[in-house]
C-alpha positions as CSV (number, residue, x, y, z in Angstrom):
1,X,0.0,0.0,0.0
2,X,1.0,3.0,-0.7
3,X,-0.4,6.3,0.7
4,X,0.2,9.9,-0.8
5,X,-0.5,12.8,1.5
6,X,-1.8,16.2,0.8
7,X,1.3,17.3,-1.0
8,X,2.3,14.2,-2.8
9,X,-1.2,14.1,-3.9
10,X,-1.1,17.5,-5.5
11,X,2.3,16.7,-7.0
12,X,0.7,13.8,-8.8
13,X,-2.1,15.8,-10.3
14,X,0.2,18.7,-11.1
15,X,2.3,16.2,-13.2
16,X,-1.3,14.8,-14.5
17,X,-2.2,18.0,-16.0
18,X,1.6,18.1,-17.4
19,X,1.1,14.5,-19.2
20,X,-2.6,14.7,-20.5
21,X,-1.0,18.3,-22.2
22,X,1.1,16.2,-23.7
23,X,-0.7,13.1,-24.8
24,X,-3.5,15.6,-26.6
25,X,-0.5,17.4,-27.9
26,X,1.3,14.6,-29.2
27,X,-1.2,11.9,-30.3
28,X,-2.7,13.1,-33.3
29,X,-6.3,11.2,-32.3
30,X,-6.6,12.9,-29.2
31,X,-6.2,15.8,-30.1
32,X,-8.7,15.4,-33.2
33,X,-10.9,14.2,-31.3
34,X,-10.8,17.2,-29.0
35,X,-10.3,15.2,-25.4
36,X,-9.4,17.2,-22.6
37,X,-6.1,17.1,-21.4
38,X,-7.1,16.1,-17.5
39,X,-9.3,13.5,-18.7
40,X,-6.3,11.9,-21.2
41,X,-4.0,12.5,-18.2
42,X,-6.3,11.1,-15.5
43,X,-7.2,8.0,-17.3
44,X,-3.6,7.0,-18.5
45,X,-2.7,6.9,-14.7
46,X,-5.9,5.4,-13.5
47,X,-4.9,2.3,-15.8
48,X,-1.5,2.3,-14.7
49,X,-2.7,2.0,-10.8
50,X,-5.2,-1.1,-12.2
51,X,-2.3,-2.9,-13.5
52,X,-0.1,-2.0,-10.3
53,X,-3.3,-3.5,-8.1
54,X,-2.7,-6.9,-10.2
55,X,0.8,-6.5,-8.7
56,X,-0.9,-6.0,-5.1
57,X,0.1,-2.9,-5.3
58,X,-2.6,0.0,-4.2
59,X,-1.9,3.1,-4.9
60,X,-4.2,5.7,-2.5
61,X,-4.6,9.3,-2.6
62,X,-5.6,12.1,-0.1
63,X,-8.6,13.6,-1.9
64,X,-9.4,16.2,0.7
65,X,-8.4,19.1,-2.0
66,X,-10.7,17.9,-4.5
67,X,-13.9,19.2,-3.0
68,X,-13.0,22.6,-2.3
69,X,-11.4,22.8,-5.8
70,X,-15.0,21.7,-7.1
71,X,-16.8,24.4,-5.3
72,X,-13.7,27.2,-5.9
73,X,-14.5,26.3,-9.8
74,X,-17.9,27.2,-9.3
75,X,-17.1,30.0,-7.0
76,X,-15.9,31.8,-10.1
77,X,-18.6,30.5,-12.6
78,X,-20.7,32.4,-10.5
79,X,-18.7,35.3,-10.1
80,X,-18.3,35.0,-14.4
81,X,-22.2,35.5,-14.1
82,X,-23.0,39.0,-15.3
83,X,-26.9,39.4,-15.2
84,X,-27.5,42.0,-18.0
85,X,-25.5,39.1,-19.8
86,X,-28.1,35.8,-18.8
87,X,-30.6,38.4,-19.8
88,X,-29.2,38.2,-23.3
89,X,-29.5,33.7,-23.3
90,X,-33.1,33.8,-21.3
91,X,-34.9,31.8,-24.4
92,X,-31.6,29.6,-25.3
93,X,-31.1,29.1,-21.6
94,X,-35.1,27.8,-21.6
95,X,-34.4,25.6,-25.0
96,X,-31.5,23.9,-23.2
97,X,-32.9,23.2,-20.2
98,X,-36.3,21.6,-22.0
99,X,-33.5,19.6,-24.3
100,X,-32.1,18.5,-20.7
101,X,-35.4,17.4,-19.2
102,X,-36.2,15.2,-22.5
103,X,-32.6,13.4,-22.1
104,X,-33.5,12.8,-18.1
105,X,-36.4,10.8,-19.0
106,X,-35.0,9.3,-22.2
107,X,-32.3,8.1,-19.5
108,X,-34.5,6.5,-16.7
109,X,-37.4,5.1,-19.6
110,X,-34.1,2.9,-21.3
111,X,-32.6,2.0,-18.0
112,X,-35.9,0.6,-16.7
113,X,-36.4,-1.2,-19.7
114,X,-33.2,-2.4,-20.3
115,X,-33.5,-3.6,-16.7
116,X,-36.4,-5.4,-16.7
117,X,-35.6,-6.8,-20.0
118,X,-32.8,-8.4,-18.9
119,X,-34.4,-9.8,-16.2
120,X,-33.2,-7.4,-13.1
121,X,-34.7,-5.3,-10.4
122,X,-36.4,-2.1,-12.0
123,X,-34.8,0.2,-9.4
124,X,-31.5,-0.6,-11.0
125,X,-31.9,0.4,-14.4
126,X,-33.2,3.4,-12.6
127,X,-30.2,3.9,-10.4
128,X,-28.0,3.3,-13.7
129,X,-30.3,6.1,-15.5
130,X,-30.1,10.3,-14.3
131,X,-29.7,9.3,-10.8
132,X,-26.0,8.0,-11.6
133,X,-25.5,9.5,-15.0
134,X,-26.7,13.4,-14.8
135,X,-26.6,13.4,-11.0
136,X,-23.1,12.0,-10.4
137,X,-21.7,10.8,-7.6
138,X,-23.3,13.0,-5.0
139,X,-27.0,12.2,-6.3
140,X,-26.2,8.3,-6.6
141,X,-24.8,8.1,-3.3
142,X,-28.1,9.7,-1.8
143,X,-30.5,7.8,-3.7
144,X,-28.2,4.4,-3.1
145,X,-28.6,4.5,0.9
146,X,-32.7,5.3,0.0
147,X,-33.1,2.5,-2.1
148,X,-31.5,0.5,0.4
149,X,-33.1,1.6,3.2
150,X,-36.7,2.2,2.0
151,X,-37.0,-0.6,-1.1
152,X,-34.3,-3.3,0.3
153,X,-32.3,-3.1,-3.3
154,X,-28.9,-5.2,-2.3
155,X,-25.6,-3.0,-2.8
156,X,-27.6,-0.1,-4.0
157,X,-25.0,2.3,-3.2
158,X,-21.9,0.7,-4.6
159,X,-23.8,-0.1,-8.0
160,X,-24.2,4.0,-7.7
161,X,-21.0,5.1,-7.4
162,X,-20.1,2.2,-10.0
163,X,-22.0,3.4,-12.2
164,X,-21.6,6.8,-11.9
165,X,-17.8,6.5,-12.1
166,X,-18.5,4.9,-15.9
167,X,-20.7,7.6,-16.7
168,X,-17.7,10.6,-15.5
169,X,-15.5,8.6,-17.8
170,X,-17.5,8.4,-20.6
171,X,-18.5,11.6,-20.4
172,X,-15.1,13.3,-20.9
173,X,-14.2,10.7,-23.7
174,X,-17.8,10.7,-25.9
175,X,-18.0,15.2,-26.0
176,X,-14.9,15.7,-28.1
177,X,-16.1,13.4,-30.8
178,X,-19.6,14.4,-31.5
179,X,-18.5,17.9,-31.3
180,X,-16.1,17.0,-34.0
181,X,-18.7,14.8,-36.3
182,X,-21.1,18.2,-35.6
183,X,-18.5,20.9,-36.2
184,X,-17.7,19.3,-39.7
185,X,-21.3,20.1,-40.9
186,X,-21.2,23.9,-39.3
187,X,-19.5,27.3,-40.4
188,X,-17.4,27.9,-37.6
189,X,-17.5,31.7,-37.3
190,X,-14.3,33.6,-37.9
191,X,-11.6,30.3,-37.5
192,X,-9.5,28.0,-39.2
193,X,-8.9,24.9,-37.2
194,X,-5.6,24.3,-38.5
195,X,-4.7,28.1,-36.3
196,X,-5.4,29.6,-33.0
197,X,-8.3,31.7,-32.2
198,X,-7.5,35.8,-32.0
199,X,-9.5,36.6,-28.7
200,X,-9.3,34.6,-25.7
201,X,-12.1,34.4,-24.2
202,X,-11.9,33.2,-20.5
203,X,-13.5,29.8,-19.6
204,X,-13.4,29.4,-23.6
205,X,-9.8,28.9,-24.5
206,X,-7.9,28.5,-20.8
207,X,-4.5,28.2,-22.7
208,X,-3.7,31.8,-23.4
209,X,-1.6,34.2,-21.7
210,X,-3.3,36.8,-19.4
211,X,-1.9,39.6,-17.5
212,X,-2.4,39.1,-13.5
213,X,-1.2,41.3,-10.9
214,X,-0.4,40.1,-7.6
215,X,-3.0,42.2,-5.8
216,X,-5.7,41.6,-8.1
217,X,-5.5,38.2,-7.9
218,X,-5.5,38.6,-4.0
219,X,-8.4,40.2,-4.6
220,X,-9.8,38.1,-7.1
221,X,-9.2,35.2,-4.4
222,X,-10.8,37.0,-1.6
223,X,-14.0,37.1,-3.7
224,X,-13.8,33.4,-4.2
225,X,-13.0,32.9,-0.8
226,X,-16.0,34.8,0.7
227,X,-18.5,32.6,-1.5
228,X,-17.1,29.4,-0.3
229,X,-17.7,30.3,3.4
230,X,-21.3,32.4,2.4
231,X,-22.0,29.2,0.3
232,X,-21.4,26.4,3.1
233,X,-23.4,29.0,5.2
234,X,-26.0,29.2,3.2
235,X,-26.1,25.5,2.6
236,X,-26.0,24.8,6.4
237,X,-29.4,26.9,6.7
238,X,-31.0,25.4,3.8
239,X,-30.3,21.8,5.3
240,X,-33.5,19.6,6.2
241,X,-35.7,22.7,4.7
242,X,-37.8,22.3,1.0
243,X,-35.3,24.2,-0.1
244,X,-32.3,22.3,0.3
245,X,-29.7,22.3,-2.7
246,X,-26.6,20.8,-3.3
247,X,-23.4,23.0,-1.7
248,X,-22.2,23.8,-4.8
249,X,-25.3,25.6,-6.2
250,X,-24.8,27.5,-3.2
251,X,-21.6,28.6,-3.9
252,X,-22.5,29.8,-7.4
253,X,-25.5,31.3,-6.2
254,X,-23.5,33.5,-3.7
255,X,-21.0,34.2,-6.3
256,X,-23.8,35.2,-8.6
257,X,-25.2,37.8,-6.0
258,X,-21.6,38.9,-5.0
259,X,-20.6,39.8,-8.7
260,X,-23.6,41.4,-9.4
261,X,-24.1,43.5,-6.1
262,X,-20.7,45.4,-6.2
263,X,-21.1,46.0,-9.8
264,X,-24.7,47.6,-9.2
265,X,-23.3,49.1,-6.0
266,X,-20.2,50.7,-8.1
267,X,-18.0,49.4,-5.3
268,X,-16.1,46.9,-7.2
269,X,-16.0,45.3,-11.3
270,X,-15.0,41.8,-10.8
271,X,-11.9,41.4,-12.8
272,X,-13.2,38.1,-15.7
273,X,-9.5,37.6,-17.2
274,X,-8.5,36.7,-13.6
275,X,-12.0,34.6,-12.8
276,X,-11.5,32.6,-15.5
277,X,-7.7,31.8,-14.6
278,X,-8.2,30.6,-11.4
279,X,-11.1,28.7,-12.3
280,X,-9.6,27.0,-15.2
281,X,-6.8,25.9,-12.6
282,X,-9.5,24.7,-10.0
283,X,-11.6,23.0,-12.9
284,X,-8.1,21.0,-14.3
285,X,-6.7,20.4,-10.5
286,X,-10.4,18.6,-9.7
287,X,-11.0,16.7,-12.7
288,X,-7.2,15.6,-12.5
289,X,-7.5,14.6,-8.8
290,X,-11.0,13.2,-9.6
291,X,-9.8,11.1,-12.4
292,X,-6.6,9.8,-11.5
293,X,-7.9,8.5,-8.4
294,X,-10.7,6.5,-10.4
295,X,-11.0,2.7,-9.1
296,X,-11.2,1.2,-12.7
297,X,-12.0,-2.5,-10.9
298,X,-15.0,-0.7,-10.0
299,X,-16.1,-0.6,-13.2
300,X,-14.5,-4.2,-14.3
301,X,-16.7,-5.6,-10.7
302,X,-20.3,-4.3,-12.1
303,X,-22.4,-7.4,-13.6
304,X,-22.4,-7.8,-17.0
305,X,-26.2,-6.7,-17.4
306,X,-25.3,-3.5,-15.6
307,X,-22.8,-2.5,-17.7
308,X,-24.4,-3.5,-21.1
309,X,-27.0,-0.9,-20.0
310,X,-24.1,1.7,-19.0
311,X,-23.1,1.4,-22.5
312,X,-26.1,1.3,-24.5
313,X,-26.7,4.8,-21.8
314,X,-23.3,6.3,-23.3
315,X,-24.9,5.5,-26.7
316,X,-27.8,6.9,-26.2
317,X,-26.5,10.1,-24.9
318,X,-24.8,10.5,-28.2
319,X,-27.3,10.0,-30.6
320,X,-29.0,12.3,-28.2
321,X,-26.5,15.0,-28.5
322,X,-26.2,15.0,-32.2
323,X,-29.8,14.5,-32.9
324,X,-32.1,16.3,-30.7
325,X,-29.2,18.8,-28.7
326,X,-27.3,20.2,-31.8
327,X,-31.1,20.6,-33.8
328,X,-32.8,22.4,-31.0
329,X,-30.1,24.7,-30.1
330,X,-29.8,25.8,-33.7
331,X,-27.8,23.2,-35.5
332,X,-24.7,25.8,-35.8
333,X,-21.5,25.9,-33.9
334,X,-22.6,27.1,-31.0
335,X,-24.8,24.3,-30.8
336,X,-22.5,21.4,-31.4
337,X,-20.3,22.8,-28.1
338,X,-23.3,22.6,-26.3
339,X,-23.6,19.1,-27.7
340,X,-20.2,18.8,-26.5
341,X,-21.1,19.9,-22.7
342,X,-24.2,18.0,-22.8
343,X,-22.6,15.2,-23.4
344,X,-20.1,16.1,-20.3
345,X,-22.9,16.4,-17.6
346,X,-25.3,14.5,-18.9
347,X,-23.0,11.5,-18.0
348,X,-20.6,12.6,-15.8
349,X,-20.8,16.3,-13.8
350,X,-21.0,19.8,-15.2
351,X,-16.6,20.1,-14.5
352,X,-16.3,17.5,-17.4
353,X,-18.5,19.3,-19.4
354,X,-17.0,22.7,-19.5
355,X,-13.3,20.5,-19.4
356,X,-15.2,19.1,-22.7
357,X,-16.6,22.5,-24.4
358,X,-12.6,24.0,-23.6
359,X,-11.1,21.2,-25.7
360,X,-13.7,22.2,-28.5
361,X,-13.4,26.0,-27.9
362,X,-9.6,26.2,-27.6
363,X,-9.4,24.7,-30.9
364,X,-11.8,26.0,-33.3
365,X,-12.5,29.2,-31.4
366,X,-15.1,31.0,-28.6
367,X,-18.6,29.8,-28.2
368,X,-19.7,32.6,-25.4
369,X,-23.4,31.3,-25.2
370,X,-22.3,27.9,-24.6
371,X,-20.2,29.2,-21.6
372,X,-23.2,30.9,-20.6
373,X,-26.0,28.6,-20.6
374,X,-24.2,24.8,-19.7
375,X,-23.0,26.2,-16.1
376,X,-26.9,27.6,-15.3
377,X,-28.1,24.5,-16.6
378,X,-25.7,22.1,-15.5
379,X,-25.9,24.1,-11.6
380,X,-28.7,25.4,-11.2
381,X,-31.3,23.4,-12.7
382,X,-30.2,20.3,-13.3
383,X,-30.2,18.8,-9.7
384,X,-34.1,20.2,-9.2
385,X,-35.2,19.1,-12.1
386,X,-33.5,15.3,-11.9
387,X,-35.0,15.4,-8.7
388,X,-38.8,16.0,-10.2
389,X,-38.2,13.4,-12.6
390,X,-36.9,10.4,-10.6
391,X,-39.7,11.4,-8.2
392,X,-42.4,10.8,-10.8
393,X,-40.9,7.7,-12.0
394,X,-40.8,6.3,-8.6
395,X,-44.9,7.0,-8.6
396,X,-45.6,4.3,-11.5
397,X,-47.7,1.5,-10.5
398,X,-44.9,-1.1,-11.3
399,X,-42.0,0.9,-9.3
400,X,-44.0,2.1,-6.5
401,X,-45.4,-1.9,-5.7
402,X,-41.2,-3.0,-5.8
């Protein structure tokens, strides 16, 4: 066994970040296929600790960093949140979000089927649809310890965070590719793929230089700072009410208010350059941390039913993307980066899709609505409205009487 601590642990995704940038800049398919550096990274060293585990040897990390990191990312979504701005996505945010919904019960309708088809417990094809897939690991463990306790459905929780560790995996490898089957069919406004874009745009293209000062980024980090602790406050009050939401949504609800308040106040114009830095560094840090640490026999443990429906999910989320996501949204390019980020959190968690959308973005050039609407989604709504929906299906005559 061995144990990294905090700083060998943050050594090891430092150097992480340092390999997947050069896997995608070095294998010619990667790179086409527009995979995100943490997630090429991540998974070349989560195979590497499998094959050590055959070796009884076990690899551990200390993954205390890699929730803060998480809610520091969306910290300075948040803070990227200019109102007069959302104002301008209102109907595109309202198209998503309906495009979203469809997907949620697409997902639970062909796990349940799949489920009882092959001759398994309905709960778990609804456990391997949204619960695991657009809910994560959070949502699955929740909804694992219920269906334990309240329906008596055997290792309920592990099949959750199984399966939800298939779906963050897909979900970084499946985006890249559609975007790049879309994009071929699009006019990408103002950029040759073979060249870099002109104008950064912050969570768009993380890559390019920006100029930083040491006292604006204290400052920029004291505004991140004060939504963590108003966030977890905020969550701590919510907790047990009708109103309770999932700490991160917090956080980015805070930073929302906090952005927006000293900007109407004229105390204060958040400074975005510097937002986006630190939040691309928190966004690759997490997902690097997140995948590295991945427990790949988890995935070679899950039955062989279980994961035939896990696949034909992934499957389905792609013909979803390309066929309902990219026409809805306007079938331009725009659209297919949304495809991109849809497929991100509709499988895994909304980090992997904006990790998915950069990839896209930071080769063929900005997409601002996309990094407008996928973080409201993919935050704000998308735990509420999972929630609705699994709540419904739980109400048919065939569920309720398991």
């Amino acid at each position: 066994m061995i144990e990294l601590d905090f700083y060998g642990t943050l050594v090891a995704a430092s150097l992480v970040l340092l390999l997947g940038r050069g896997l995608v800049t070095r294998v010619g398919f990667l790179r086409s296929y527009n995979i995100p550096e943490p997630v090429a990274g991540g998974l070349v060293v989560a195979v590497l600790l499998l094959i050590l585990r055959t070796c009884d040897i076990e690899v551990r990390f200390d993954t205390s960093l890699q929730t803060p990191l998480m809610l520091a990312f969306f910290a300075t979504i948040g803070l990227s949140a200019d109102l007069a701005s959302l104002k301008k996505g209102g109907r595109v945010v309202g198209v998503f979000l309906l495009a979203v919904i469809g997907l949620l019960v697409v997902q639970n309708a062909m796990g349940i089927g799949l489920a009882t088809l092959l001759g398994l417990d309905p709960l778990m094809g609804l456990l391997t649809g949204s619960i695991t897939l657009a809910g994560g690991h959070g949502t699955g463990a929740a909804w694992g310890a219920v269906f334990s306790e309240k329906y008596g459905l055997a290792s309920a929780s592990e099949l959750a965070l199984a399966s939800a560790t298939f779906g963050l995996v897909l979900g970084g490898l499946i985006g890249g590719p559609v975007a790049r089957l879309l994009i071929k069919r699009v006019q990408v406004p103002g950029c040759n793929p073979q060249q870099a874009p002109r104008l950064p745009k912050g969570f768009e293209q993380p890559n390019k230089e920006r100029s930083i000062t040491p006292f604006s980024f204290v400052e920029t980090l004291a505004l991140i700072a004060v939504s963590l602790l108003a966030g977890n406050l905020l969550n701590g009050l919510l907790q047990g009410t009708a109103f309770e939401l999932p700490t991160f949504v917090c956080v980015l609800f805070v930073g929302v208010v906090l952005r927006n308040s000293l900007s109407a106040l004229g105390l204060y114009q958040v400074f975005e350059r510097e937002v986006s830095v630190l939040g691309n560094v928190s966004l690759s840090l997490f997902l690097a941390i997140a995948l590295m640490s991945l427990k790949l026999w988890d995935l070679a443990a899950l039955a062989l039913p279980i994961f035939i429906i896990l696949a034909v999910q992934a499957l389905v989320m792609a013909l979803f993307a390309i066929f309902v996501t990219f026409r809805v949204m306007g079938g331009n390019y725009d659209a297919a980066v949304l495809a991109a980020g849809h497929c991100g959190f509709g499988l895994g968690a909304t980090p992997t899709a904006i990790a998915n959308m950069q990839a896209v973005t930071q080769r063929y050039g900005p997409s601002q609505i996309a990094f407008l609407v996928v973080p409201m989604v993919g935050a704000f709504f998308i735990d509420i409205v999972n929630v609705i929906v699994i709540k419904l299906y739980l109400t048919l005559p065939f569920l309720a009487a398991v």
